[in-house]
N, C-alpha and C positions, 0 to 999 in steps of 0.2 A: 720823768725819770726819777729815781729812787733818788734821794741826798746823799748814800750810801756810797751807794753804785756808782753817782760822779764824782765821789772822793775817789775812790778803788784807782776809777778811770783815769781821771787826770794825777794821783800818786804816782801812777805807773807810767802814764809818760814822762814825767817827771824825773822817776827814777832809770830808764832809756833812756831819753837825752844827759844822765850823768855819767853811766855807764859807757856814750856815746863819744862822752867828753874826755875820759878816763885813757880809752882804747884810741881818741885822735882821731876820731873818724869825721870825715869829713862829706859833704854834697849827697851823692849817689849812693855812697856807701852808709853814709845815718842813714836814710829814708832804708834803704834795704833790710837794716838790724832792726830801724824800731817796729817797720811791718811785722819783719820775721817772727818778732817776739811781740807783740801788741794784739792778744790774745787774751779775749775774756777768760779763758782758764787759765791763765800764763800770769796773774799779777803778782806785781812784787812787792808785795808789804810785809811788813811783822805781824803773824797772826799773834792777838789775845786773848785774855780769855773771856775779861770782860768790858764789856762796852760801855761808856761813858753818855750814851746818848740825853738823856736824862736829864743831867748836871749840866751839860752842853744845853740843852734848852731851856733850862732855869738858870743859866747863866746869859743867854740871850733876851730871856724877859726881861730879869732884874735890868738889865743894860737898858733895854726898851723903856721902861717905866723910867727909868732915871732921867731922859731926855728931856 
């Protein structure tokens, strides 16, 4: 799976179980809202414009080599 795509993924439960927390929901009724809404067209992020991926991995090498 894409590195992308399991950010997207897990942001968005992430951002459900806040939303979850927010509204007081509890047992029956979390699992109900975050099904309802836990839809790969349904994510909840901030779109950008542009993506940092790049820097993020040249920030990961440097890290690496430094070890």
């Amino acid at each position: 799976m894409d590195f992308l795509e399991e950010l997207l993924i897990l942001n968005n439960l992430f951002k459900l179980n806040e939303i979850a927390d927010d509204r007081k929901l509890e047992g029956v009724e979390r699992e109900e809202f975050i099904k309802k809404y836990n839809k790969s067209n349904n994510r909840l992020f901030t779109p950008c414009k542009k993506y940092m991926i790049d820097e993020y991995k040249a920030s990961v090498e440097k890290y690496e080599r430094s070890k």
